[in-house]
TIDO-237938 format. One record per residue (C-alpha): residue number from 1; x negated, y, z. Coordinates in steps of 0.2 Angstrom, whole numbers, padded with zeros to 4 digits. Example, Ala and Ser with C-alpha at 12.3 -4.5 7.8 and 13.67 -1.06 7.14 Angstrom:
BEGIN
ATOM  num     c1     c2     c3
ATOM    1  -0062  -0022   0039
ATOM    2  -0068  -0005   0036
//
This chain:
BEGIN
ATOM  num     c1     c2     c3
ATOM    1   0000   0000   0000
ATOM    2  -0012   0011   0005
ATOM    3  -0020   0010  -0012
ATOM    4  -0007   0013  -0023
ATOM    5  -0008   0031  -0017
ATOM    6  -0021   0039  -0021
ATOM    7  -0020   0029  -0040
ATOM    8  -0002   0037  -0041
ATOM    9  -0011   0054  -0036
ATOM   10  -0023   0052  -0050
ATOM   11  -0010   0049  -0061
ATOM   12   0000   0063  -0057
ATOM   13  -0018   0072  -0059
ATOM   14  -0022   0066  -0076
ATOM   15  -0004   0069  -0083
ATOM   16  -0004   0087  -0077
ATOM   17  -0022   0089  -0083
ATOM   18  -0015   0083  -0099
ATOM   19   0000   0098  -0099
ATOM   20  -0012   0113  -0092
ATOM   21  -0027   0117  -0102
ATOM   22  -0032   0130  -0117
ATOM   23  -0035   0113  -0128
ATOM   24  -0015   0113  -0127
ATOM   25  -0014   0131  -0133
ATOM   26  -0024   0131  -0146
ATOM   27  -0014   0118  -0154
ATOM   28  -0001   0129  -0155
ATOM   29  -0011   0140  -0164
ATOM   30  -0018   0127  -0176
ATOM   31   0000   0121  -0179
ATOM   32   0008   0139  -0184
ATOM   33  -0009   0142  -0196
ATOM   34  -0006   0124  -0204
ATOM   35   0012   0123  -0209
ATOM   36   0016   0144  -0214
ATOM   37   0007   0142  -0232
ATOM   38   0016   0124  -0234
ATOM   39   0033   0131  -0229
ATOM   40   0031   0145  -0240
ATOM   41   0028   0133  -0257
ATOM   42   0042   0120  -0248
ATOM   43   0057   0133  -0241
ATOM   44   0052   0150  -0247
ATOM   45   0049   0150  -0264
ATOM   46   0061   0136  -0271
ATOM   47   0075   0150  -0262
ATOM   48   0066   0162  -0272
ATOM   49   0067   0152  -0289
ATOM   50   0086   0147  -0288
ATOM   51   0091   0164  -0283
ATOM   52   0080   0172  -0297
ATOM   53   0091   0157  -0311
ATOM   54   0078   0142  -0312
ATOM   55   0086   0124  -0314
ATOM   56   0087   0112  -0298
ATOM   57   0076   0100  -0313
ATOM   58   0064   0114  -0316
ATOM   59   0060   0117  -0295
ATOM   60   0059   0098  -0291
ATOM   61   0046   0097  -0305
ATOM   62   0039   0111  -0294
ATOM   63   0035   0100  -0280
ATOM   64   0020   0094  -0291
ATOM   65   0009   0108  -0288
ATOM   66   0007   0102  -0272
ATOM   67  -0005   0087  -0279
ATOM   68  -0019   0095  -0266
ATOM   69  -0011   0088  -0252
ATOM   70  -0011   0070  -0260
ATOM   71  -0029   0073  -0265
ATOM   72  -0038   0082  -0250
ATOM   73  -0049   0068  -0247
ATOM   74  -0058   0071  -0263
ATOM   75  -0066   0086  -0257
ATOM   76  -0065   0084  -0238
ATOM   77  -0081   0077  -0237
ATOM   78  -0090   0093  -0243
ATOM   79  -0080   0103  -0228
ATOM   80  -0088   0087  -0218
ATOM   81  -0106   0089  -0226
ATOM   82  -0111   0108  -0228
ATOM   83  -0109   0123  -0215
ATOM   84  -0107   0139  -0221
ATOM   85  -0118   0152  -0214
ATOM   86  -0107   0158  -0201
ATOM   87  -0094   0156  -0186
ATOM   88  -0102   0135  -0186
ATOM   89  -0096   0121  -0196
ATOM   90  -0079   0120  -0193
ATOM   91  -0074   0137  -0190
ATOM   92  -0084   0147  -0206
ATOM   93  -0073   0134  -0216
ATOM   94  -0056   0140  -0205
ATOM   95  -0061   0158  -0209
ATOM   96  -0062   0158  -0227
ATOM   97  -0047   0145  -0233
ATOM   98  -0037   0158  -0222
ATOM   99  -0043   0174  -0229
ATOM  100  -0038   0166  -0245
ATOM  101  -0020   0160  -0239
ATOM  102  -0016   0177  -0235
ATOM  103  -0022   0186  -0252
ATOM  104  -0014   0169  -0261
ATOM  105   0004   0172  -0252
ATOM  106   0005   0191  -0255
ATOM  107   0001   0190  -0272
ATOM  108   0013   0177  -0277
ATOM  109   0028   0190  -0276
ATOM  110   0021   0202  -0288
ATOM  111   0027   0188  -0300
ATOM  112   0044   0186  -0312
ATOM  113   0050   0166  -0311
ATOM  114   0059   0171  -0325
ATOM  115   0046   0179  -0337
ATOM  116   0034   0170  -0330
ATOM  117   0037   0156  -0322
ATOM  118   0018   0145  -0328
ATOM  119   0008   0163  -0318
ATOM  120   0021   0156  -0302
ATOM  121   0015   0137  -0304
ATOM  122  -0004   0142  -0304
ATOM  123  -0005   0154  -0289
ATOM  124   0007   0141  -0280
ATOM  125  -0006   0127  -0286
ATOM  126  -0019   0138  -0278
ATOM  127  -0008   0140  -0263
ATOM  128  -0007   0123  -0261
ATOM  129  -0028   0119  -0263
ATOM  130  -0032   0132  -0249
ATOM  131  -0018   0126  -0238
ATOM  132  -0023   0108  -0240
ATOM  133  -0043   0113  -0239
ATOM  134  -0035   0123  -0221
ATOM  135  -0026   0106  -0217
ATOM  136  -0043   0098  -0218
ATOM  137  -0054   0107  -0205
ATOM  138  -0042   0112  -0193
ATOM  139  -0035   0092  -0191
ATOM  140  -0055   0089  -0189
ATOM  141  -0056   0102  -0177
ATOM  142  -0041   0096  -0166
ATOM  143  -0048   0078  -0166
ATOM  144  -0064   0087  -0162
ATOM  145  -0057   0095  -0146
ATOM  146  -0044   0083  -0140
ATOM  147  -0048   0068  -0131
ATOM  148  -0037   0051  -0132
ATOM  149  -0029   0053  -0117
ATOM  150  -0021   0071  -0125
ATOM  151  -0018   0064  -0142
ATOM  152   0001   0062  -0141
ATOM  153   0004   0077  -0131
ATOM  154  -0008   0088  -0143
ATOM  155  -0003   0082  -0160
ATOM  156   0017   0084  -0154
ATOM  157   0011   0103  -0149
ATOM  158   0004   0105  -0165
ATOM  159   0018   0097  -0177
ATOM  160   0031   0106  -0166
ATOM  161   0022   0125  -0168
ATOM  162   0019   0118  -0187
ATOM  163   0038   0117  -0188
ATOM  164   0040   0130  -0180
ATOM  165   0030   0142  -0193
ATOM  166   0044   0136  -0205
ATOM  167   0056   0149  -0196
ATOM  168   0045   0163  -0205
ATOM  169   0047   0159  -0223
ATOM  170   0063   0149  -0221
ATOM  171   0071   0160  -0208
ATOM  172   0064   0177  -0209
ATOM  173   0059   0176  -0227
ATOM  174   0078   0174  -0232
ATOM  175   0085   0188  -0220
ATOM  176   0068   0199  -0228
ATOM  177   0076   0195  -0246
ATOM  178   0094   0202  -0241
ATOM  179   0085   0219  -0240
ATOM  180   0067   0221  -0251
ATOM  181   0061   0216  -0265
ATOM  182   0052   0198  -0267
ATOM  183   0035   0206  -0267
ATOM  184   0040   0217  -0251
ATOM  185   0044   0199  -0242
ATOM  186   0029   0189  -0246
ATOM  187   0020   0203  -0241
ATOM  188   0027   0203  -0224
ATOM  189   0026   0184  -0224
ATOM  190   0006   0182  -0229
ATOM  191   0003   0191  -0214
ATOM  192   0005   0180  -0203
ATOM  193  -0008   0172  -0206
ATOM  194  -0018   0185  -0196
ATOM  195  -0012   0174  -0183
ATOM  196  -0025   0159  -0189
ATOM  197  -0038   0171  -0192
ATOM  198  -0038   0178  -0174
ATOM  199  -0036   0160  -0168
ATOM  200  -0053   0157  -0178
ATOM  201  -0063   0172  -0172
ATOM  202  -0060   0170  -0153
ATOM  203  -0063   0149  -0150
ATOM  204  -0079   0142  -0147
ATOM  205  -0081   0127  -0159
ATOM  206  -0076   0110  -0150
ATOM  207  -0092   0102  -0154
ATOM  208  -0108   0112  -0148
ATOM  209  -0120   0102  -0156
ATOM  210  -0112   0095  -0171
ATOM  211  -0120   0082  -0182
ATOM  212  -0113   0082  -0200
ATOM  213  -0116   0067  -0211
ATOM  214  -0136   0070  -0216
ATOM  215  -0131   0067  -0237
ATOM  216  -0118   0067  -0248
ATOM  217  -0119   0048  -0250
ATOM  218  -0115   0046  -0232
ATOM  219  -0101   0061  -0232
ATOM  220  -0091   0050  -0247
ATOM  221  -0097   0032  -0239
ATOM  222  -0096   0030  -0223
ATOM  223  -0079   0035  -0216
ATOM  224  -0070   0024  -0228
ATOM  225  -0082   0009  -0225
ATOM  226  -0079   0011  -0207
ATOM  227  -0058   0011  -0210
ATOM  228  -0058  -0005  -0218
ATOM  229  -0073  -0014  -0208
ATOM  230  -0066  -0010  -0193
ATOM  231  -0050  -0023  -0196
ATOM  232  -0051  -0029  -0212
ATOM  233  -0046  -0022  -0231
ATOM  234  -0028  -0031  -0227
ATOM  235  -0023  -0022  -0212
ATOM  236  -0032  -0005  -0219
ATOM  237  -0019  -0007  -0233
ATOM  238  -0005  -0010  -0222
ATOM  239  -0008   0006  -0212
ATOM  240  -0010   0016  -0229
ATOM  241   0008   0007  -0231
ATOM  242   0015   0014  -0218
ATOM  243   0009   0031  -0218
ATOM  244   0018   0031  -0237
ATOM  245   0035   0023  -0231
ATOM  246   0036   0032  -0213
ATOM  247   0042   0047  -0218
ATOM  248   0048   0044  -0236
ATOM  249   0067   0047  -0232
ATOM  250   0066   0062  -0223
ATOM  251   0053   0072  -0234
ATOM  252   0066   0067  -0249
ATOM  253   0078   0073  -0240
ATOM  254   0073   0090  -0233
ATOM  255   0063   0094  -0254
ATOM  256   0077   0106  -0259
ATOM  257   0084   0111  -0242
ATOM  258   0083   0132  -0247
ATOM  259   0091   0126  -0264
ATOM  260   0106   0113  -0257
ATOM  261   0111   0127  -0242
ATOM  262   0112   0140  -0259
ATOM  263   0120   0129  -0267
ATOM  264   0135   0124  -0252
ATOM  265   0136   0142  -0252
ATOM  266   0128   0148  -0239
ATOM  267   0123   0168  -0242
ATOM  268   0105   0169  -0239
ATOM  269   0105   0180  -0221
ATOM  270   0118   0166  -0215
ATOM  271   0104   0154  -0221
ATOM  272   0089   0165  -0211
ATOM  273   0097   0168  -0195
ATOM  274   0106   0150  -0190
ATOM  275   0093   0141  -0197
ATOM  276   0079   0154  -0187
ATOM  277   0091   0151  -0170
ATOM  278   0094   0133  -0171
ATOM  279   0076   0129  -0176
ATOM  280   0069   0141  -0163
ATOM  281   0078   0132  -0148
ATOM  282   0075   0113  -0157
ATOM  283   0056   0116  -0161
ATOM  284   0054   0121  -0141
ATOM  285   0064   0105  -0136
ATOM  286   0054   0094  -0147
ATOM  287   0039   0101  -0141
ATOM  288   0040   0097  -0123
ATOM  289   0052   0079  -0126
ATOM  290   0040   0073  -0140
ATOM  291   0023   0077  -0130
ATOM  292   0029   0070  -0112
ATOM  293   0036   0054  -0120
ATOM  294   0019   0051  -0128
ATOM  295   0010   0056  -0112
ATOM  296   0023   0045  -0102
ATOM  297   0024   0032  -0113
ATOM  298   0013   0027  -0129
ATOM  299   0013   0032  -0146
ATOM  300   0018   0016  -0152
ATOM  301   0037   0017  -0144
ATOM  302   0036   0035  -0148
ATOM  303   0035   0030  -0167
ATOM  304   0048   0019  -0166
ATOM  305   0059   0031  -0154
ATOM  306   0057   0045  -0166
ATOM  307   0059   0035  -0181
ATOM  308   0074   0030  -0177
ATOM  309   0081   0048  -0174
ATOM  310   0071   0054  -0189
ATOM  311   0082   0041  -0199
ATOM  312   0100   0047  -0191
ATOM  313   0096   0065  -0194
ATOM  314   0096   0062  -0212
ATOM  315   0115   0060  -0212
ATOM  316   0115   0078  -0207
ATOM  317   0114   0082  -0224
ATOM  318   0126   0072  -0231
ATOM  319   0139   0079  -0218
ATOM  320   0135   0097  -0222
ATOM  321   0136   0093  -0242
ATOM  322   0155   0083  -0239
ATOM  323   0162   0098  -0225
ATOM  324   0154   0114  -0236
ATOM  325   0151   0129  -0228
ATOM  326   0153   0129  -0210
ATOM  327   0142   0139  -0202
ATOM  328   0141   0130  -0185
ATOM  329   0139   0114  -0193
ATOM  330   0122   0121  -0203
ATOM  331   0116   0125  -0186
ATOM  332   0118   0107  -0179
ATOM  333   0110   0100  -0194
ATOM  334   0096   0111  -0197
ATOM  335   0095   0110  -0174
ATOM  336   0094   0090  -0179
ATOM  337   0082   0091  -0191
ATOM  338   0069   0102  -0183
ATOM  339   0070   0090  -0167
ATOM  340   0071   0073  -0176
ATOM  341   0060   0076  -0192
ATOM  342   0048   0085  -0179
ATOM  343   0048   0072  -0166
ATOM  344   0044   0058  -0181
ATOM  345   0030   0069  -0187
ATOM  346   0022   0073  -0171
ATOM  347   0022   0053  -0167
ATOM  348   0013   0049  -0185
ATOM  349   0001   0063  -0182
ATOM  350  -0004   0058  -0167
ATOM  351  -0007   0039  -0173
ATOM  352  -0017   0045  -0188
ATOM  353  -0028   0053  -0175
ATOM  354  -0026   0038  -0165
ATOM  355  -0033   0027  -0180
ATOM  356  -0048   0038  -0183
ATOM  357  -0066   0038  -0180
ATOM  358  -0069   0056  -0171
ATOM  359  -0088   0054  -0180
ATOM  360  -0077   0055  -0199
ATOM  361  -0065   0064  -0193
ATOM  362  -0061   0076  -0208
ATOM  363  -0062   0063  -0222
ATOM  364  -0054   0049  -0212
ATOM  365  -0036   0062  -0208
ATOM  366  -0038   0067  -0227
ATOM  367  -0035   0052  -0232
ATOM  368  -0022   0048  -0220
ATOM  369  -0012   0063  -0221
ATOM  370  -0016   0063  -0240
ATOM  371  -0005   0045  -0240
ATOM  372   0009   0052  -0228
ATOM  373   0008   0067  -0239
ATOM  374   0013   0058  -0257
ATOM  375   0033   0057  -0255
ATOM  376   0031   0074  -0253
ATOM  377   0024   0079  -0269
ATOM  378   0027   0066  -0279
ATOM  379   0045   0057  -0274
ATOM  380   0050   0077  -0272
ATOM  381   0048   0079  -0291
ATOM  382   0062   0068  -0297
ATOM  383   0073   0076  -0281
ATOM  384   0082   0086  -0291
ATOM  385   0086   0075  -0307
ATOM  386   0093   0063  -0295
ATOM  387   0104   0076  -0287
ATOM  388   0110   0083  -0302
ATOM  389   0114   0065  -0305
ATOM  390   0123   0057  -0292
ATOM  391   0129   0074  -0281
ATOM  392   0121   0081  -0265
ATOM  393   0132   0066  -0252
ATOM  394   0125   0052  -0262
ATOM  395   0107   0059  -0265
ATOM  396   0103   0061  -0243
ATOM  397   0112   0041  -0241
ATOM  398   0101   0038  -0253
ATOM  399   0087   0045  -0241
ATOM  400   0090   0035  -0227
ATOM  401   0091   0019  -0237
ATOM  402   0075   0022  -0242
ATOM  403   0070   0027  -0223
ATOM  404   0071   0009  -0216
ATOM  405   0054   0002  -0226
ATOM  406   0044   0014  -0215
ATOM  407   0053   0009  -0198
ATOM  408   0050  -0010  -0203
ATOM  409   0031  -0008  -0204
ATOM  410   0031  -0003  -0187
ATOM  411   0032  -0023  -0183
ATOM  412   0014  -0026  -0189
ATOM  413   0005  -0008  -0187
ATOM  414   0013  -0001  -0170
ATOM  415   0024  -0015  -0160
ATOM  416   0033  -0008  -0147
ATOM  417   0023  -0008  -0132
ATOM  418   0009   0000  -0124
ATOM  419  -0005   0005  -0135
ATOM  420  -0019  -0003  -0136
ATOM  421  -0030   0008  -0128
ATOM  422  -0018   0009  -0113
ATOM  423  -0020  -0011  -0111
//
């Protein structure tokens, strides 16, 4: 008896050790800066494109510019290799993909979709490279600074304030667009990226002493030698699998979510403001509910928790297209999304960075977010020929059907239980 206290103690220590640190705030931070550009490419500019005329077709063939994020891993190992001569070898990478990002954004407003609609596919192309080059360093960085014990509760912080960044270009892009010009709104929007920049020039780096691979050869090599030696090539391919499937249904299904609220007949300031309220209050729920059951629990039942709600928040969608226009109904669907899509994210981030070697940590989460990353860019292309096809209803039950292959790899890469490193 007298024993089990002072473990219960450490416990209580660990976990509130886990909550309270500036490792947990700089997630935040790292989240907001990763997921503004790629909410601006995935909410913000599809609005733009319907509300300036162009076809449902022409913007799902629009999700194709977002090849980057399928490919990152091409290039990560440069990022992995070579410092630039300032701020350290993490953040002189940060620094100048931002910088970029901010330039990229603001300039894509000074474009016509409808006179010019090839000028709007490059600089979004180019959007997407920085953002995906960002994605790169800051996901190496955070496996950098976290250790195990704060993987669940760091990546949830991180996916959650990454969603939560979504509120700027989906949320307060839209209301923006009620009232200015398009160039005026991305504009405002780009600067939000200050917010990464400051982050960069007031951390430390989170290794002091940092050992990059010594040649190119080893850059490339290595990290994906040690993936597949470490179990096998089978079991590497059947975590590849997964991270493909897990979130295929819901990254279908939220493609076109700017144009299918249009298109229901929402106005564009109804779309901002219930959409920036109810994502606002389920971005902070997700945060704290996602973090504490992978600190609580593992991340293995979190994956299959989260799966599962991941999977009902789909029909969401297929309400809202059946009802119409209900105001309060968009709320609870967009308030569904943001806490179920969020929670699912946060768990398969956080057993990505569970999976990889801190010593490649860049190439290794490049290629893992890279495969999570496909649906997205790929599937998301042929989203809008399939609802102009079959009707918004059948297009999200389609999504969930194809949601269920993901859930049923969890059996062979993530059984519920404790995780292994807790055993």
């Amino acid at each position: 008896m007298t024993s089990e206290v002072p473990l219960d103690r450490s416990r209580r220590e660990t976990f509130r050790e886990a909550i309270l640190n500036r490792r947990m705030l700089i997630c935040v931070f790292t989240g907001f800066t990763s997921g503004l550009p790629l909410y601006v490419l995935f909410q913000l500019v599809p609005g733009w494109l319907r509300v300036e005329g162009v076809g449902l077709k022409e913007i799902g063939f629009f999700a194709l510019v977002q090849f980057p994020y399928t490919w990152k891993f091409l290039w990560s190992p440069v990022m992995d290799r070579f410092t630039l001569p300032f701020l350290g070898h993490r953040r002189g990478w940060m620094l100048v993909t931002q910088l970029a990002l901010l330039i990229g954004i603001g300039a894509m407003g000074w474009t016509k979709p409808d006179l010019s609609i090839w000028v709007v596919a490059y600089l979004a192309a180019a959007v997407a490279f920085l953002s995906a080059s960002q994605d790169i360093v800051l996901d190496a960085y955070r496996r950098e600074l976290l250790p195990d014990v704060e993987l669940g509760l760091g990546n949830s912080i991180h996916v959650q304030a990454y969603r939560f960044s979504g509120l700027v270009p989906g949320a307060l892009g839209f209301i923006l667009a009620d009232h200015f010009d398009w160039h005026v709104v991305f504009a405002i929007i780009a600067m939000f990226m200050i917010v990464g920049i400051v982050l960069t020039l007031v951390i430390d780096e989170a290794i002091a002493e940092p050992t990059p691979p010594k040649t190119m050869r080893d850059a490339v090599i290595e990290p994906f030698r040690e993936f597949i030696g470490r179990s096998g090539l089978a079991p590497a391919l059947l975590v590849l699998s997964f991270l493909f499937l897990y979130k295929l249904g819901d990254n279908m299904a939220t493609a076109l979510q700017s144009p299918f609220f249009i298109d229901v007949g929402f106005t564009l300031t109804q779309i901002g403001a219930i959409s920036k309220t109810a994502g606002l209050i389920a971005a902070n729920i997700g945060a704290v509910v996602g973090g504490l059951i992978m600190v609580k629990l593992s991340i293995n039942r979190a994956l299959w928790m989260f799966g599962f709600v991941q999977v009902v928040s789909i029909l969401g969608f297929a309400l809202l297209a059946a009802v119409g226009a209900n105001p309060w109904l968009l709320g609870g669907v967009v308030a569904f999304e943001y806490l179920g899509v969020g929670l699912g994210a946060a768990a398969l981030v956080a057993f990505m960075a569970r999976t990889t070697n801190p010593a490649f940590a860049a190439t290794q989460l490049a290629l893992f977010t890279a495969f999570a990353s496909v649906p997205r860019v790929f599937a998301n292309a042929v989203t809008g020929i399939i609802v102009e096809r079959v009707g918004w209803t059948n297009f999200f039950l389609l999504c969930t059907v194809l949601a269920i292959p993901g859930m049923l790899l969890l059996f062979k890469v993530a059984p519920w239980g404790p995780d292994e490193s807790d055993s």
